[in-house]
C-alpha positions as CSV (number, residue, x, y, z in Angstrom):
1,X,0.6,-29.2,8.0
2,X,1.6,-25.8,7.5
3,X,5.1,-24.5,9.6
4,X,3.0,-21.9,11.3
5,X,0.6,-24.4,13.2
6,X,3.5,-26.6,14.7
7,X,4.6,-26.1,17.9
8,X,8.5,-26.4,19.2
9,X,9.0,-27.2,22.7
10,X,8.8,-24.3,25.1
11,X,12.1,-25.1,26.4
12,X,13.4,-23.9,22.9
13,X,13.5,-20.5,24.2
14,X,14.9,-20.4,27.6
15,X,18.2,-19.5,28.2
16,X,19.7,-22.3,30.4
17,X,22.3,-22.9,27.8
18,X,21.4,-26.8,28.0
19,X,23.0,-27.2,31.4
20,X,21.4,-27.8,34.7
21,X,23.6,-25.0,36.5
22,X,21.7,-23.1,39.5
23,X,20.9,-19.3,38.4
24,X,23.6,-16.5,40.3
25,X,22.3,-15.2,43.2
26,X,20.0,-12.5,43.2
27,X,22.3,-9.3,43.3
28,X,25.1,-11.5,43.8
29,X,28.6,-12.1,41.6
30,X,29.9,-15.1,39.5
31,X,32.8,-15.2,41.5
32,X,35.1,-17.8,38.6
33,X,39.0,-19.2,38.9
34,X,40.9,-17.8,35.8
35,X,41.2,-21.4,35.2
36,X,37.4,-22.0,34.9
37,X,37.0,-18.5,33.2
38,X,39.3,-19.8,30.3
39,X,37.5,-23.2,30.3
40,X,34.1,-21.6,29.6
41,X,35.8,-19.1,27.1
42,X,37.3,-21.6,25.3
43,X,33.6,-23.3,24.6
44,X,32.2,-20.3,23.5
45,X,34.8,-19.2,21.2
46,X,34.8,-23.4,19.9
47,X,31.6,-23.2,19.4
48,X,31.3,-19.6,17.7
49,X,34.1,-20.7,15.3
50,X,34.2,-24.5,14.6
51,X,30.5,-25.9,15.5
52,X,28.1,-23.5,14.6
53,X,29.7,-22.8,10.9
54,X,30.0,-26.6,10.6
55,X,25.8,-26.8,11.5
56,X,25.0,-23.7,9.6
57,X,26.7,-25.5,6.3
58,X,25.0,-28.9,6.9
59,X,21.6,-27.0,7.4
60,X,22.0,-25.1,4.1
61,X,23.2,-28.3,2.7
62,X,20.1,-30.0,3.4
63,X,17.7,-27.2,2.6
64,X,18.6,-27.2,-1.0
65,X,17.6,-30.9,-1.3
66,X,13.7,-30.0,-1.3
67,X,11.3,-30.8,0.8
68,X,12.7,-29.8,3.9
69,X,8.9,-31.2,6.2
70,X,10.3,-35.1,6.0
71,X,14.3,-34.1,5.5
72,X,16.0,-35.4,8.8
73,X,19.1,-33.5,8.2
74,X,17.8,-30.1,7.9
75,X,15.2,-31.0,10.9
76,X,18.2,-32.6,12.8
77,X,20.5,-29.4,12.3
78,X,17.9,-26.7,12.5
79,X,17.6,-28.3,16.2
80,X,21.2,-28.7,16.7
81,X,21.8,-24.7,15.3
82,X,19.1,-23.3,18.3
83,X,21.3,-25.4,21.1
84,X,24.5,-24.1,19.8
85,X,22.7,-20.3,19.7
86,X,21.0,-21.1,23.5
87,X,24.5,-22.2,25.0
88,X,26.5,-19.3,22.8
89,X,23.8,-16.8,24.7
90,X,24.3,-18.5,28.2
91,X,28.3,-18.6,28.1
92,X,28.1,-14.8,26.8
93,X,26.1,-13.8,29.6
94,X,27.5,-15.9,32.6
95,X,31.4,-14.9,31.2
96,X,29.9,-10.9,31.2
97,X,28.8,-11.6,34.4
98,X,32.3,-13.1,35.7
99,X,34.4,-11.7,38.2
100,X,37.5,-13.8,38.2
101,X,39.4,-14.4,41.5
102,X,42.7,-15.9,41.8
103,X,42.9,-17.9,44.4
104,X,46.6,-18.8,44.4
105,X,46.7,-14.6,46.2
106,X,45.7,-16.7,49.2
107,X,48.7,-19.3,49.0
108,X,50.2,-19.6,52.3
109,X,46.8,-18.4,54.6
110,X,44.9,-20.8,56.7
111,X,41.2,-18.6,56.3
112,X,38.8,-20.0,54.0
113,X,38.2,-18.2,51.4
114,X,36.5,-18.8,47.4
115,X,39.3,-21.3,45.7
116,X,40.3,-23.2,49.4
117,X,40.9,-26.7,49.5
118,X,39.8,-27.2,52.6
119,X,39.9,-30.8,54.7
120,X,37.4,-30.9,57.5
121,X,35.5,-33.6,59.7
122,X,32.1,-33.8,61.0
123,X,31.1,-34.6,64.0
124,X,31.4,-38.5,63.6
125,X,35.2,-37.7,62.6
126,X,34.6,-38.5,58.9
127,X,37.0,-36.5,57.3
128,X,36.0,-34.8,54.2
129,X,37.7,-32.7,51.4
130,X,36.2,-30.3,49.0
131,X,37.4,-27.4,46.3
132,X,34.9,-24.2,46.5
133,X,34.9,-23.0,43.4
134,X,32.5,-21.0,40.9
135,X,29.2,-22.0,40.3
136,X,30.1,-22.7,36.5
137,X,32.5,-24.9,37.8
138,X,32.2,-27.1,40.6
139,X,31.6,-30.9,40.1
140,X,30.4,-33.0,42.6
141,X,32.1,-35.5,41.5
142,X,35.7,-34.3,41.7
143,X,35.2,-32.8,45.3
144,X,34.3,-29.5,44.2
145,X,32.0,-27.3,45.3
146,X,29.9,-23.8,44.7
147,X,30.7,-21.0,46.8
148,X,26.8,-20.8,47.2
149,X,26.2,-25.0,48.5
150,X,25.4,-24.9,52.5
151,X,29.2,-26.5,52.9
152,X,30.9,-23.7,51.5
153,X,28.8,-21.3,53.1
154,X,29.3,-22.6,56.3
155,X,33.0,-22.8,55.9
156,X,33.8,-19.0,54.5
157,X,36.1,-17.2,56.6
158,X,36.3,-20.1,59.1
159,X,40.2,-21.0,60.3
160,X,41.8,-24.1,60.4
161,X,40.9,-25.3,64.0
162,X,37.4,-23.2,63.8
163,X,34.1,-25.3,64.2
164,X,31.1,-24.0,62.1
165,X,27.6,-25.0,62.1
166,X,26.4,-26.6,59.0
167,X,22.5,-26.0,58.3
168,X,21.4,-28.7,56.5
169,X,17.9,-30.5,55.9
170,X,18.6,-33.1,58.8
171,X,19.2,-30.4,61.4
172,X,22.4,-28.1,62.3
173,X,26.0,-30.0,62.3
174,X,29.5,-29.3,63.7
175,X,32.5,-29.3,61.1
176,X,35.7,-28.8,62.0
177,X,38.1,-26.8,59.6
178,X,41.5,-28.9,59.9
179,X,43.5,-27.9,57.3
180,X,43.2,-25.3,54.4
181,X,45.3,-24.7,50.8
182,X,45.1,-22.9,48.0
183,X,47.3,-23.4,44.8
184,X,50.6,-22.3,44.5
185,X,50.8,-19.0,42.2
186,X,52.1,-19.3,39.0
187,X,55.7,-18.5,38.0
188,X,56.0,-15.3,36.5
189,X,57.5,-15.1,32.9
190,X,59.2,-11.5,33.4
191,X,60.8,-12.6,36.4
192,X,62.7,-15.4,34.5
């Protein structure tokens, strides 16, 4: 069968960059820690300069050895070189879109703001702790949170002492903000 009656996925084309990261708010900023900034930079420019010239060699590689319907390689790669290209386009757009925020300007403060640490309990006492952080960078799993999740919302611009309301699908909770941190700033070089 001729190239031009196959099909590729219809995924091929969107522009999720391969991760399942909720879209920016409409009208809204990609609020980023320079930490997390560098972090996504550092992929892009890794993949721009070491992966994709790796693929792109393999793939030529395999496309001089002939028939190239049944060759595994130069399928395998071809596939490999538009997940490269999707995730190049998705860090290039969400690092345009960036507007990095040091949180360590907060050091010191007890307010909530994007970067806290903040330690709070609900209204059974459990105490909790969570990071808010960029949407490109929070992980569940390591406590940290987007800026956009129902927690973080709730607990913008709250105090420690202040309780907020949490909206969440089992009806409206009380947290309690009881203690808040941001990281220390870093030493400045001139000043040494």
């Amino acid at each position: 069968m001729s190239k031009a009656f196959t099909k590729e996925s219809d995924t091929d084309d969107e522009d999720d960059g391969g991760a399942a990261l909720p879209p920016l708010p409409a009208g809204g900023k990609n609020y980023m820690t320079p930490a997390g900034y560098a972090r996504l930079r550092t992929e892009l420019l890794d993949l721009m300069d070491n992966e994709r010239p790796k693929v792109v060699e393999a793939v030529h590689w395999a496309a001089k050895n002939g028939d190239r319907s049944e060759n595994g390689d130069y399928l395998y790669g071809k596939k490999r070189l538009r997940e490269i290209d999707r995730r190049i386009r998705f860090l290039t757009k969400r690092l345009e879109a960036a507007e990095v925020t040091d949180p360590s300007v907060h050091h010191g403060r007890d307010q909530v703001f994007f970067g806290a640490t903040v330690r709070y309990a609900d209204e059974s006492g459990d105490e909790r702790e969570v990071t808010i952080l960029g949407i490109d960078e929070a992980n569940s799993a390591e406590a940290q949170v987007s800026w956009i999740s129902p927690i973080a919302r709730a607990l913008l611009k709250a105090r420690e002492g202040d309780v907020v309301k949490l909206a969440t699908p089992g009806g409206v909770h009380e947290v309690e903000v009881l203690a808040v941190r941001y990281p220390a700033p870093a030493a400045d070089a001139d000043s040494l």
